[in-house]
C-alpha positions in Angstrom: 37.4 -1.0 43.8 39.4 -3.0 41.1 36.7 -5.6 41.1 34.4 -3.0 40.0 36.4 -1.5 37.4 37.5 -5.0 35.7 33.4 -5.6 36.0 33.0 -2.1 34.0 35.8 -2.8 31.3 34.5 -6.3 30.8 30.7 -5.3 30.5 31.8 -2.0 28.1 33.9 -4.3 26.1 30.9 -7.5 26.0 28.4 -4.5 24.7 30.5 -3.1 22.2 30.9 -6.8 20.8 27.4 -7.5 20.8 26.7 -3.9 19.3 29.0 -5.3 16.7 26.9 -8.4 15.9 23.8 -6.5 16.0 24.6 -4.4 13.0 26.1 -7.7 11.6 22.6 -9.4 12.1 20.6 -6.2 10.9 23.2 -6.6 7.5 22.3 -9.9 7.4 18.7 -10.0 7.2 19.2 -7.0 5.0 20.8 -9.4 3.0 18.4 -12.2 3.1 15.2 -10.4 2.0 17.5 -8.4 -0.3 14.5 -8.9 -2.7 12.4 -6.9 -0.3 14.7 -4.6 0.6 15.3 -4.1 -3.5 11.9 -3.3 -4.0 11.3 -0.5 -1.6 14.6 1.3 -3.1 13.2 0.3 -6.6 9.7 2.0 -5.0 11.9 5.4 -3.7 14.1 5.5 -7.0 10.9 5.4 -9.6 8.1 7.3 -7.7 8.6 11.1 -6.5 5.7 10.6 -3.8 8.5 7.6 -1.9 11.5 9.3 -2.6 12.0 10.2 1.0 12.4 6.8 1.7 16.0 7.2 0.7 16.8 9.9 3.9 15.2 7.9 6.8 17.8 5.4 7.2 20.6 8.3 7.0 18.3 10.2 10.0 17.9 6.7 12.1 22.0 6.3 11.9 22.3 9.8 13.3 19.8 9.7 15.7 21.4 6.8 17.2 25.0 8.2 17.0 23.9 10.3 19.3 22.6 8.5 21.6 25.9 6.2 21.5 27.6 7.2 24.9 24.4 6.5 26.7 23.8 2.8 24.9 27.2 1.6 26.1 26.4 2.6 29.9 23.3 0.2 29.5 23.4 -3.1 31.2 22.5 -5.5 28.3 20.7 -8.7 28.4 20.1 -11.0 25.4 16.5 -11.8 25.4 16.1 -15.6 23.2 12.5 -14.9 24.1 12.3 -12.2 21.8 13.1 -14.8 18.5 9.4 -15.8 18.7 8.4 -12.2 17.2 11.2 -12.9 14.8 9.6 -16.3 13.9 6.3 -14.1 13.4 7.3 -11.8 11.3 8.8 -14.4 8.7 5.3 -16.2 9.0 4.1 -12.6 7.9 6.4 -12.7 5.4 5.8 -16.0 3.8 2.1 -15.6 3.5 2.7 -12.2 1.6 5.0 -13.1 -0.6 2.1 -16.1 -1.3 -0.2 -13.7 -1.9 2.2 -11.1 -3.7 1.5 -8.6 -0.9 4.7 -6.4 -1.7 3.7 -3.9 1.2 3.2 -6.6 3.9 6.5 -8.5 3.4 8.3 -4.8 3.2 6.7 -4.2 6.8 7.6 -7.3 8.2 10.9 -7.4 7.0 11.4 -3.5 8.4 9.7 -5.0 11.8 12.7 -7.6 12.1 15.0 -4.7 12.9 14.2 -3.7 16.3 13.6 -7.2 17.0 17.4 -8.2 16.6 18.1 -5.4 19.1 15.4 -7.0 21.4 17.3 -10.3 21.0 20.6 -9.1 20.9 21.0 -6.1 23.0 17.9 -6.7 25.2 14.7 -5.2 25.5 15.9 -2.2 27.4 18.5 -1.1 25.0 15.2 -1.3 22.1 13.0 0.7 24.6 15.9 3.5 24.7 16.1 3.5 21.0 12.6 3.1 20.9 11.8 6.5 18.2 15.0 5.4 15.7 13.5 2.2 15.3 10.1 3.1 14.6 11.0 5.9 12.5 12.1 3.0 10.1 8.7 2.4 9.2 8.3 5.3 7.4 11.1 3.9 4.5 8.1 1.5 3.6 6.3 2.9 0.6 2.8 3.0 2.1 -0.5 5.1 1.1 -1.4 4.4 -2.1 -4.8 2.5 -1.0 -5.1 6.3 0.5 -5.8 7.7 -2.8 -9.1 7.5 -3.3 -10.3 8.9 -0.3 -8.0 11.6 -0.8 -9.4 12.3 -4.4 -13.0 11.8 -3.2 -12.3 14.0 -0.3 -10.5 16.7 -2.6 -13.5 16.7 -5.2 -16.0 17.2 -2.6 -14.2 19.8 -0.7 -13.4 21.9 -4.0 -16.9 21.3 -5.8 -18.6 22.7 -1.9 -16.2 25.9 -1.7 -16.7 26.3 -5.9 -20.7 26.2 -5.1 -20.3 28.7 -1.7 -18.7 31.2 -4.1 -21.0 31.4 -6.0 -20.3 29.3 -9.1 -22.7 26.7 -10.8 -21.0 23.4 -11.2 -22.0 20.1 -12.8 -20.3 17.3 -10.8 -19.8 13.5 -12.2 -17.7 11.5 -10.0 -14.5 13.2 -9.5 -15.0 15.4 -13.3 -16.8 18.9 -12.4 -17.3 21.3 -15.2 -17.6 25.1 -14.7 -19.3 27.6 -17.4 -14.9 28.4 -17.9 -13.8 24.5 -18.8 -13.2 21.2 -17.1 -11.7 20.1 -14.0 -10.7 16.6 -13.2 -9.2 15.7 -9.7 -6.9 12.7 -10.6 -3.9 11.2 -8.7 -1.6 13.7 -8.7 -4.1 15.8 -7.1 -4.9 13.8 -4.5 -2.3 15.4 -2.1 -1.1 11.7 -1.1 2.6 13.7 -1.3 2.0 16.0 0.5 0.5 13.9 3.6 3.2 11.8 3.4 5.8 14.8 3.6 3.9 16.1 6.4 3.7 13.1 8.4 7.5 12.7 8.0 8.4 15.7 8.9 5.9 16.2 11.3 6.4 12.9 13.8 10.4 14.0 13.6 9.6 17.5 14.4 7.5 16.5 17.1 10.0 14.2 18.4 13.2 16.3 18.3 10.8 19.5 19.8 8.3 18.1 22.7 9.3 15.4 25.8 5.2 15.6 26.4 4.0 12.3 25.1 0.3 14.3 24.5 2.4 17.3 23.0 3.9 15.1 20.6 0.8 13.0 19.3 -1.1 16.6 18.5 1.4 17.8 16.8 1.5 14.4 14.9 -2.5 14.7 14.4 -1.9 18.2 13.3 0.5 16.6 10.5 -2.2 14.7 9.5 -5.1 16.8 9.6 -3.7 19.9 8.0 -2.2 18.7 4.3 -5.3 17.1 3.7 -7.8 20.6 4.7 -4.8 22.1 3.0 -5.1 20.3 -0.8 -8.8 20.6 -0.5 -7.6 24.6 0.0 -5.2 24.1 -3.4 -6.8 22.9 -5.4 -10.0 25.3 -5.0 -7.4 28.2 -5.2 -6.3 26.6 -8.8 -9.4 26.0 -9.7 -10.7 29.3 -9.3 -7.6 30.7 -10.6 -8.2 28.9 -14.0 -12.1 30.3 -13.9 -10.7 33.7 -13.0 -8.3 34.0 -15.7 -10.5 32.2 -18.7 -8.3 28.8 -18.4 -5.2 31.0 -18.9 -3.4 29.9 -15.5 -3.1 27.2 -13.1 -3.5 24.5 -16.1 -0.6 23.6 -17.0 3.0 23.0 -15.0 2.4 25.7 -12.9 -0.7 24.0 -11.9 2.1 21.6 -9.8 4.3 24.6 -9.1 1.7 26.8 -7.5 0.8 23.2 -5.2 4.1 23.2 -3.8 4.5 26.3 -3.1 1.7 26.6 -1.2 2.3 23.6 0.6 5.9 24.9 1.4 3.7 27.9 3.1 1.5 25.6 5.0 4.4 23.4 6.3 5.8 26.4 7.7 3.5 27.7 9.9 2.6 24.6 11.0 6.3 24.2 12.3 6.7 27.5 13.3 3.3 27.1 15.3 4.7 24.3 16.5 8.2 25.9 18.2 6.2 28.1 20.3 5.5 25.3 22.5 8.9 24.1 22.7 10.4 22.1 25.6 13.7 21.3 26.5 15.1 18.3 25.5 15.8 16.2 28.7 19.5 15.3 29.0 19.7 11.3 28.6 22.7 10.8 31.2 20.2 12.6 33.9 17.3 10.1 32.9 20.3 7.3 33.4 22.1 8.3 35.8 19.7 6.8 38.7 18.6 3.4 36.7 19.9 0.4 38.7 20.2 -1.1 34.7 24.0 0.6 34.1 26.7 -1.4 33.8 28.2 -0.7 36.6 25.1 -1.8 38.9 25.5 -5.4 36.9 27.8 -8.3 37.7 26.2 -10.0 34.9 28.4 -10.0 31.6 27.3 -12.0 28.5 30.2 -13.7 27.0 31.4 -13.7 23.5 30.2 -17.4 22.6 26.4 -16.8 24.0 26.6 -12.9 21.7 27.8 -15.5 18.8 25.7 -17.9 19.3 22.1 -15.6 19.8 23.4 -13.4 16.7 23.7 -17.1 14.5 20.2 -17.9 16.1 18.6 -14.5 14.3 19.9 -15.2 11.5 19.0 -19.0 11.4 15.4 -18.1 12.2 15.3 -14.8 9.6 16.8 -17.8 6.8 13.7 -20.2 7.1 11.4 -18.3 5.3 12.6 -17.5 2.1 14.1 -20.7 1.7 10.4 -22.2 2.6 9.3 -19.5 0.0 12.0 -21.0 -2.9 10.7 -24.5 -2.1 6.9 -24.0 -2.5 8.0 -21.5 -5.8 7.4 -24.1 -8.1 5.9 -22.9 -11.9 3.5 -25.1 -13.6 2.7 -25.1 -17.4 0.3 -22.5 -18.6 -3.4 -24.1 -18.6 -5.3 -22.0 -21.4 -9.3 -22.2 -20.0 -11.4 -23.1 -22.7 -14.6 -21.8 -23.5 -17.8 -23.1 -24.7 -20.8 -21.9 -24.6 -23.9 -24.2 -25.3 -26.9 -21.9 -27.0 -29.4 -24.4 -27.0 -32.8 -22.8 -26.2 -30.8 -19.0 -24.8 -31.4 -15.5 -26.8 -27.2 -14.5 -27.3 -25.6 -15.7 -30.2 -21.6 -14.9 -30.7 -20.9 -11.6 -33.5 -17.1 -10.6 -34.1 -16.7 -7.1 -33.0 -17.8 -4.6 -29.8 -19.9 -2.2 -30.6 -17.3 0.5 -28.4 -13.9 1.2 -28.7 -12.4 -0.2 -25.0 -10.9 -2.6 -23.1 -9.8 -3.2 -19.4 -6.0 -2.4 -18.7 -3.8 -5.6 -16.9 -0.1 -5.8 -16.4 2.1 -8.9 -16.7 1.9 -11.4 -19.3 -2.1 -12.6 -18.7 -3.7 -14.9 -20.7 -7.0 -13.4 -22.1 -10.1 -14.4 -23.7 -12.5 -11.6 -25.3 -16.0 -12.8 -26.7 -19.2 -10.2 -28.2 -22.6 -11.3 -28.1 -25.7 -10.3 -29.1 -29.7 -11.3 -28.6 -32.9 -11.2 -29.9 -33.3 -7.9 -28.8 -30.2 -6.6 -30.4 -28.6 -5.5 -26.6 -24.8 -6.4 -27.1 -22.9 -7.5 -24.1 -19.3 -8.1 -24.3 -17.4 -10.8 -22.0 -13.5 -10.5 -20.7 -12.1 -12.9 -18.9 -8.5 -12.2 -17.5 -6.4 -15.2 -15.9 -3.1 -15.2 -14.1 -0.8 -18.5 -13.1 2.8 -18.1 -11.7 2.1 -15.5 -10.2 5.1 -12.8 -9.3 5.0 -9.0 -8.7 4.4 -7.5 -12.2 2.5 -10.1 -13.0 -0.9 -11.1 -11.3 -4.4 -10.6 -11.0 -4.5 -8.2 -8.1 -2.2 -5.1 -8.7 -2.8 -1.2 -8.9 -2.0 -1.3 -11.9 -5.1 -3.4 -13.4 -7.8 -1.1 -14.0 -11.1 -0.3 -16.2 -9.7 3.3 -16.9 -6.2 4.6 -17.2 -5.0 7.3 -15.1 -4.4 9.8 -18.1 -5.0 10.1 -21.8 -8.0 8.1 -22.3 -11.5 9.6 -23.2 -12.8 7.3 -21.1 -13.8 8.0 -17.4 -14.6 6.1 -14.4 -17.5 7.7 -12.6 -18.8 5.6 -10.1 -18.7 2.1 -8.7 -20.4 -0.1 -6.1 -20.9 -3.5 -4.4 -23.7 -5.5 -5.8 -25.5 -8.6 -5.7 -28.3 -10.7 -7.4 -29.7 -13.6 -8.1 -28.9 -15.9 -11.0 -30.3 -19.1 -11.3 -30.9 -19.8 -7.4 -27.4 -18.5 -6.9 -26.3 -14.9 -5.2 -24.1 -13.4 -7.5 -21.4 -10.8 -5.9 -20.0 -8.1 -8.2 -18.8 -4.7 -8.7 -20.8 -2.3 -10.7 -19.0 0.5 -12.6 -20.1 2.8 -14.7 -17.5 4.2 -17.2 -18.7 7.2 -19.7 -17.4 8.6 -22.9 -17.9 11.5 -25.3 -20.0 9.5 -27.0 -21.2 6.6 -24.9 -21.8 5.3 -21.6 -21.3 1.5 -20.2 -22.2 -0.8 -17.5 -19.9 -2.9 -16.4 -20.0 -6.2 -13.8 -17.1 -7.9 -12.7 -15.5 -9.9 -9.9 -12.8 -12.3 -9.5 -12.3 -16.0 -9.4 -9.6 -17.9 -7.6 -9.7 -22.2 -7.5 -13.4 -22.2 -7.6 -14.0 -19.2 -5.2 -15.8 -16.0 -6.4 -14.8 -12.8 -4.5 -14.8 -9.2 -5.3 -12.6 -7.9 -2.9 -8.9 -7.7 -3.6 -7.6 -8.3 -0.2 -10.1 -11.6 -0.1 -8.6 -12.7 -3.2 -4.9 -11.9 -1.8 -6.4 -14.0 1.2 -7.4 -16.6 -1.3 -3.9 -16.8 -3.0 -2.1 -17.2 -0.3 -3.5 -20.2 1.4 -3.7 -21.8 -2.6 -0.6 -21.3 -2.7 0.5 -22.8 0.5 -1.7 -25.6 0.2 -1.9 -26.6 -3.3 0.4 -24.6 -5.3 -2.1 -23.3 -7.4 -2.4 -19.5 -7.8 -4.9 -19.7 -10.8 -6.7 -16.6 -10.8 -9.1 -14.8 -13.1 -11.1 -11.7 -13.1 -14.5 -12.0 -15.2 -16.0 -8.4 -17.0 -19.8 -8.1 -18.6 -20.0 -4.9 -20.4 -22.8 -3.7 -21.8 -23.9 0.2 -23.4 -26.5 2.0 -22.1 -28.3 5.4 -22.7 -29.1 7.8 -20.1 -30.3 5.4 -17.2 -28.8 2.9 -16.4 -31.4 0.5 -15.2 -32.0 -1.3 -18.4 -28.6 -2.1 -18.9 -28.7 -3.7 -15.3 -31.2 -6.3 -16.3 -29.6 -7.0 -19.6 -26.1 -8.2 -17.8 -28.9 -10.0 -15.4 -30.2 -12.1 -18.3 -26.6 -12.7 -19.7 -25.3 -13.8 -16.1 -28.5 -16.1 -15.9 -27.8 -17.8 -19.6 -23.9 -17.6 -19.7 -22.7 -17.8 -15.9 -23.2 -21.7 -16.0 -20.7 -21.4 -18.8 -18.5 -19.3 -17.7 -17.7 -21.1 -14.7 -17.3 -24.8 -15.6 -14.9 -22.8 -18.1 -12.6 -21.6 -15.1 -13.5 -24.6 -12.8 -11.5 -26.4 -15.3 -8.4 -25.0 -14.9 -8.6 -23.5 -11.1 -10.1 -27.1 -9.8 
């Protein structure tokens, strides 16, 4: 009998030490991606859609509170094996902080948390916290690349219940008009806040309400599914308050009050459809008392030196990769590409000015290099060419923040954009094909990017691209090459305009960049 109490003191007080070094650990790595860590609460603090992210961590703390008598009955077992998903994750890091991937490292980094408590505590400690630990994820600032869809979906939805009432509407892109005014569905309506709420609240509720496995993922589905029908629901609701009332309501701030409010509305039925499925929470020391894992069922107690010594070998491994990521960090001097184009025998000849009032919007310090031309036929096309080097978060070639358009107050408007290729000069030519519109004109624009000698024009090949630069040569030249052209009604004619350019310029263009990138 003492033998068996001694074993009990000695395993309570061996967990509650290696619960100490775990949160020690978790500080630690907090510590040493502090950068990481700094630019999701930077994320939170400026953008009302993240702010959330400041309450999960509060709610993960109390969630495991109170779960805290049934952790220290647990038999734990360090599990080394457990550091190779540690290494992973910091591999994962490095290559997104080479390619400035600000979401990836902030995943990774969240990731390393219930990997300590694998390494530390032991798997089956992780398993029982299993929920805390992966309610972490949602402190990551994640969904912006679900805008668009969302806006897409919100335009379509609103334009198709506008049209079944009855109304005529003119749709271009995501601008309708109706015989009352104009409707734009931009960013804010894109219901990405709402979503996000939902979710949130939704995979919580359905954790603290249902022990069914099924009954929690419908509810989560439900979460997901209904703020999305629900914002295609708003925004019709606004839009055909505006028509109803001559463009007297729903456009201005109560255009976001009246969204809120009816989200609020939503949200509660949901959860109070929810609670009439309700199940008993299951009481944690009957789901233990059985398991052969309690300490008292265990003769096994890890000592103090092995707790120290896994605890230092998390933190060693978490160390490697931002000191790898300081060493390969290395600024070079600021190559400016120099352009010449040969005109021998080719129809463009250089003028000073565009013949329309815009320009593509970048963030950071790029350098840029802006050229008008003109040929026989008196069709202008206008070149921009965009370069990056030293690349850091604010400041490179593939960011939200570069755009054709700007969000608000411009009169321009982005209404379409696609994938294309051609031929030019025995070459396929990949691009993206925009078309952006005005009051007063219309333009055709091309573009793609260019990173050491390789052409893409998708952003995640060009963070792919980055990275292994980077890595390999410490070079993270990159460049992103516009042809912009005016067009009338149509714009076919414009298309083989930019065709004839590519096929006299491109040559040009890329020896240019090869320079520099090469």
């Amino acid at each position: 009998m003492n033998t068996v109490v001694l074993s009990e003191k000695s395993n309570h007080s061996s967990i509650y030490f290696a619960i100490l070094m775990t949160v020690m650990a978790i500080v630690g790595i907090l510590i040493i991606y502090h950068k990481t860590v700094g630019s999701m609460v930077d994320t939170w603090y400026r953008s009302e859609t993240y702010a959330h992210g400041f309450l999960i961590l509060p709610f993960v703390i109390y969630m495991v509170w109170t779960k805290r008598k049934n952790i220290v009955t647990l038999n734990h077992q360090p599990n080394l094996s457990a550091l190779f998903g540690l290494f992973v994750l910091g591999v994962l890091w490095l290559i997104a902080e080479l390619a400035s991937v600000q979401v990836v490292m902030q995943y990774a980094v969240v990731a390393m948390l219930p990997i300590v408590v694998a390494v530390i505590l032991g798997y089956r400690i992780m398993f029982f916290l299993a929920f805390p630990l992966a309610y972490l994820f949602f402190a990551v600032p994640f969904g912006d690349i679900l805008i668009p869809p969302l806006i897409n979906f919100t335009a379509d939805f609103t334009v198709s219940a506008l049209q079944l009432s009855g109304i005529p509407v003119y749709r271009e892109g995501t601008f309708f008009s109706l015989p009352t005014g104009n409707w734009s569905v931009v960013e804010a309506c894109s219901g990405l806040r709402y979503l996000i709420a939902s979710v949130t609240l939704g995979t919580l509720f359905a954790y603290l309400t249902y022990q069914s496995f099924i009954k929690r993922m419908i509810f989560i589905a439900f979460s997901i599914i209904v703020p999305i029908i629900a914002n295609g629901i708003r925004a019709y609701l606004i839009v055909m308050t505006g028509h109803l009332s001559d463009m007297q309501l729903a456009v201005g701030v109560d255009h976001l009050i009246y969204g809120w409010v009816f989200f609020g509305f939503v949200m509660l039925i949901l959860f109070w459809v929810g609670s009439l499925w309700r199940e008993d929470k299951a009481n944690d020391d009957d789901s233990l008392r059985n398991d052969n894992r309690i300490i008292g069922d265990s003769d096994s107690v890890v000592s103090v030196k092995k707790t120290i010594f896994i605890t230092s070998s998390v933190l060693a491994v978490a160390l490697i990769w931002p000191i790898y990521a300081a060493h390969l960090e290395k600024d070079v001097d600021f190559v400016q590409p120099e352009f010449n184009f040969n005109y021998t025998e080719k129809n463009w000849r250089m003028v000073d000015d565009a013949v329309f009032d815009w320009r593509p919007i970048y963030i950071g310090s790029p350098g840029q290099f802006e050229a008008h031309f003109i040929n026989n036929e008196n069709r202008r096309v206008s070149l921009f060419v965009t370069y990056y080097q030293n690349q850091r978060q604010g400041n490179e070639l593939i960011n939200s923040g570069n755009a054709l358009v700007p969000e608000m107050d411009s009169p321009w408007k982005q209404v379409g954009e696609r994938v294309q290729s051609s031929m030019v000069n025995s070459r396929n030519v990949t691009y993206r094909q925009a078309q952006l519109s005005s009051y007063y004109e219309n333009l055709l624009v091309w573009r793609w990017f260019v990173l050491d000698n390789e052409d893409t024009v998708s952003p995640y090949m060009a963070k792919v691209i980055l990275a292994k630069n980077r890595l390999l040569t410490n070079n993270d030249f990159g460049a992103e090459v516009i042809i912009v052209t005016p067009f009338g009604v149509q714009p076919d004619e414009a298309e083989s305009v930019l065709q004839q350019f590519l096929e006299d310029m491109l040559p040009d263009i890329s020896d240019s960049l090869d320079l520099v990138s090469g």
